[in-house]
VEXTORDO-940574 format. One record per residue (C-alpha): residue in three letters; residue number from 1; x, y, z. Coordinates in steps of 0.05 Angstrom, whole numbers, plus 32768, in hexadecimal, padded with zeros to 4 digits. Layout:
N
["ALA", NUM, [X, Y, Z]];
...
***
This chain:
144
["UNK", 1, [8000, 8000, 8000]];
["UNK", 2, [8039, 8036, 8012]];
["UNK", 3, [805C, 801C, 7FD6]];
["UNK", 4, [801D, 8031, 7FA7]];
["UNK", 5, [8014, 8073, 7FD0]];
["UNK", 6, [8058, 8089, 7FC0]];
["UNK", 7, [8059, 8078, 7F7D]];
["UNK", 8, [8016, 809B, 7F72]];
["UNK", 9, [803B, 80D7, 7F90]];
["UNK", 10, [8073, 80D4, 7F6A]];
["UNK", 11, [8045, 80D0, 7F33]];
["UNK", 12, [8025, 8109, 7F3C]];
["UNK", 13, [8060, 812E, 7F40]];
["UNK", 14, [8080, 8118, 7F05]];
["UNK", 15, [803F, 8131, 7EE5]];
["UNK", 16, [8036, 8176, 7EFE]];
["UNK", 17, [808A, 8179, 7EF1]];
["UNK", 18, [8078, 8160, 7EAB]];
["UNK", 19, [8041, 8194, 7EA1]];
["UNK", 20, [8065, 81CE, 7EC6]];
["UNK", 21, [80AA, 81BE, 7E93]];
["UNK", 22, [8070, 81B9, 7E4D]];
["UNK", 23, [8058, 81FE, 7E6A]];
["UNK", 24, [808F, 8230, 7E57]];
["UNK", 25, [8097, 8269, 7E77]];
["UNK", 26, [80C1, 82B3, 7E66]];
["UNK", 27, [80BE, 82E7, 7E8A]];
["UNK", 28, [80EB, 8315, 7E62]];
["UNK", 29, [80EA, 8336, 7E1A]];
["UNK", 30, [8105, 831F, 7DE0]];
["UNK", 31, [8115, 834F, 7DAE]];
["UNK", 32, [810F, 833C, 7D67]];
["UNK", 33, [8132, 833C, 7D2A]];
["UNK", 34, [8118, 833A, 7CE1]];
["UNK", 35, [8138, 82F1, 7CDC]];
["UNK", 36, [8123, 82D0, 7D1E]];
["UNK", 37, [80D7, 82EF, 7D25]];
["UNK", 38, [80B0, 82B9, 7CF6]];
["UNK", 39, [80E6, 8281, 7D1C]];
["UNK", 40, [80D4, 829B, 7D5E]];
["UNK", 41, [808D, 829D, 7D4E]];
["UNK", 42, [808A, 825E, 7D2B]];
["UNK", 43, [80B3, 8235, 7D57]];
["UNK", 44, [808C, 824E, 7DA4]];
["UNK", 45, [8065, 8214, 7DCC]];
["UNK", 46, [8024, 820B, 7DA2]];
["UNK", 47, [7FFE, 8226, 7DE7]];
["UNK", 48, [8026, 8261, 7DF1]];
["UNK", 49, [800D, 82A3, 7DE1]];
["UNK", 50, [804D, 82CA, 7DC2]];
["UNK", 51, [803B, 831E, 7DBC]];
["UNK", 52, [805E, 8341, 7D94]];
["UNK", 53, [8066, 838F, 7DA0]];
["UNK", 54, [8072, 83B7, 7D5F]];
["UNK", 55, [808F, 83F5, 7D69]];
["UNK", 56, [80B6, 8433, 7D59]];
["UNK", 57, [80E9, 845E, 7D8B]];
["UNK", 58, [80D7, 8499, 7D63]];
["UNK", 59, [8091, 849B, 7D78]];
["UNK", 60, [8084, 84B1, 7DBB]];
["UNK", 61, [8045, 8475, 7DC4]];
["UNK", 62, [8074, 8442, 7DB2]];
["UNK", 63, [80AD, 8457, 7DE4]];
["UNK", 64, [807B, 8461, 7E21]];
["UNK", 65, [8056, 841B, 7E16]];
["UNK", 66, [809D, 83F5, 7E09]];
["UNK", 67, [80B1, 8408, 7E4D]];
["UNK", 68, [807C, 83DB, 7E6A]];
["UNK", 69, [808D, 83A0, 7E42]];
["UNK", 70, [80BA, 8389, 7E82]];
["UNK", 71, [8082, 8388, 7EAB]];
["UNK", 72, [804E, 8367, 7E7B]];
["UNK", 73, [8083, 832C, 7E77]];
["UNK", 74, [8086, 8329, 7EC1]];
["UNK", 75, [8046, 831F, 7ED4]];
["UNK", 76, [8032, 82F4, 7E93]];
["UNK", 77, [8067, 82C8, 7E96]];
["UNK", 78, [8041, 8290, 7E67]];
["UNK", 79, [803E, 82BE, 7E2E]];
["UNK", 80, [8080, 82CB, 7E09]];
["UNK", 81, [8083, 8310, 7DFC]];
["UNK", 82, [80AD, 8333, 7DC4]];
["UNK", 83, [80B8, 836B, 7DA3]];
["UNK", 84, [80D1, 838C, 7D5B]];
["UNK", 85, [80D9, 83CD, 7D3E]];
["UNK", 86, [80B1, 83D7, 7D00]];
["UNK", 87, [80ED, 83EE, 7CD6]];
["UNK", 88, [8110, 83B5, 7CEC]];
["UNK", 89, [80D8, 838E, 7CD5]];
["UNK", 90, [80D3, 83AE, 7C91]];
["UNK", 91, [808A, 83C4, 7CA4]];
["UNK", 92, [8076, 83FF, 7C74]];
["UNK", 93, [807E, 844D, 7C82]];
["UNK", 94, [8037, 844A, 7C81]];
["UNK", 95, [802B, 8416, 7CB0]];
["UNK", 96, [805F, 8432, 7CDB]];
["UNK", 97, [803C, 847E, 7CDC]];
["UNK", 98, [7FF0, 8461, 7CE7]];
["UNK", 99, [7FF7, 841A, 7D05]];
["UNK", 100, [8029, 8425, 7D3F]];
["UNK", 101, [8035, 8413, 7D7B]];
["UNK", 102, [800E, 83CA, 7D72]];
["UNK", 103, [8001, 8387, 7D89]];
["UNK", 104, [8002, 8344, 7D6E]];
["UNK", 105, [7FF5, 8306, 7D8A]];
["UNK", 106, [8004, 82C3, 7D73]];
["UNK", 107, [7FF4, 8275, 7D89]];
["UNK", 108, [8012, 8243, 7D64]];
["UNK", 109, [802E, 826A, 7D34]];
["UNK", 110, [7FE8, 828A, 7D1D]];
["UNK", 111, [7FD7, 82D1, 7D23]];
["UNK", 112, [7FA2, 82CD, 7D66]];
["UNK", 113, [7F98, 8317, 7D65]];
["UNK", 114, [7FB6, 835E, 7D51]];
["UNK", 115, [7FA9, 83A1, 7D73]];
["UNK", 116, [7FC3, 83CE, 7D46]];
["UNK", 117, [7FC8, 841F, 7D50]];
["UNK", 118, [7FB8, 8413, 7D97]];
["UNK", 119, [7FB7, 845E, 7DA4]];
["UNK", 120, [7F76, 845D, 7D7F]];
["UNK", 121, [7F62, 8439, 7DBF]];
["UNK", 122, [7F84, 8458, 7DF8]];
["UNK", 123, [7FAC, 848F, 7DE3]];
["UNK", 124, [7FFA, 84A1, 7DE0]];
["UNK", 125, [8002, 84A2, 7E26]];
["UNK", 126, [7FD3, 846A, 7E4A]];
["UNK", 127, [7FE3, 844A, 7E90]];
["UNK", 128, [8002, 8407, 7E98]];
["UNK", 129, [7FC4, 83E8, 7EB6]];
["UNK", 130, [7F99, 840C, 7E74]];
["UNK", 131, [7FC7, 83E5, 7E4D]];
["UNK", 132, [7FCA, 83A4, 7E68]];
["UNK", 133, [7F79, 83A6, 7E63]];
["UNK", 134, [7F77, 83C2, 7E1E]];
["UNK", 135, [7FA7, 838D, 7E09]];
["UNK", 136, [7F78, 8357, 7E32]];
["UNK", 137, [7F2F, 837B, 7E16]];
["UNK", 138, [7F55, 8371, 7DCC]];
["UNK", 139, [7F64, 8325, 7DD9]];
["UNK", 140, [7FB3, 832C, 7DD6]];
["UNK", 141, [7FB9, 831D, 7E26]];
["UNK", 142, [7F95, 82ED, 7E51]];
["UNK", 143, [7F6F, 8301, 7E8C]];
["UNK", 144, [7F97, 82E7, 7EC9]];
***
């Protein structure tokens, strides 16, 4: 009987070990490159959620909500989050001018959801917390 109990337990841990090392998590920012963002993108856990901030220093949006990037990956450590300047990714002047700053998110290397021009939402200057439930209202973060 103790023999069974044990192994049951050891069991169980093995499993919640199993599932804890098959749920990745990050914590940090990656920046990307034009070469690695389609690899990066394509190659995530086929549950995680990877977000992808587009964005340019030049505009004053972009700057403010980049500097909150550290604490979105701290307290969603499940979803991988990156980010890319639009020049960097070859995105047009146009794009660049009406679309930034934006938002994409990806599972399993499909487009989930993009928040593009996210000023048209909240402005050039929005709070973190107005972010962080912007980007959840717009399906690019999960409620916690």
């Amino acid at each position: 009987y103790q023999r069974r109990v044990r192994e049951a337990v050891v069991s169980t841990q093995s499993t919640g070990e199993m599932k804890e090392k098959a749920t990745p998590t990050f914590g940090g920012i990656r920046e990307l490159t034009e070469k690695d963002y389609c690899d990066t993108i394509d190659n995530a856990y086929s549950t995680t959620d990877v977000v992808v901030y587009i964005y340019e220093d030049h505009i004053a949006a972009c700057k403010r909500y980049k500097e909150y990037l550290p604490r979105i990956a701290q307290e969603f450590p499940k979803c991988m989050i990156c980010c890319i300047r639009a020049s960097r990714a070859r995105m047009s002047a146009n794009f660049i001018q009406r679309g930034l700053p934006c938002f994409i998110a990806y599972r399993g290397g499909d487009v989930k959801k993009a928040w593009v021009n996210i000023r048209d939402t909240i402005g050039d200057d929005a709070e973190y917390d107005v972010l962080v439930e912007g980007m959840q209202d717009n399906s690019v973060l999960p409620y916690n």
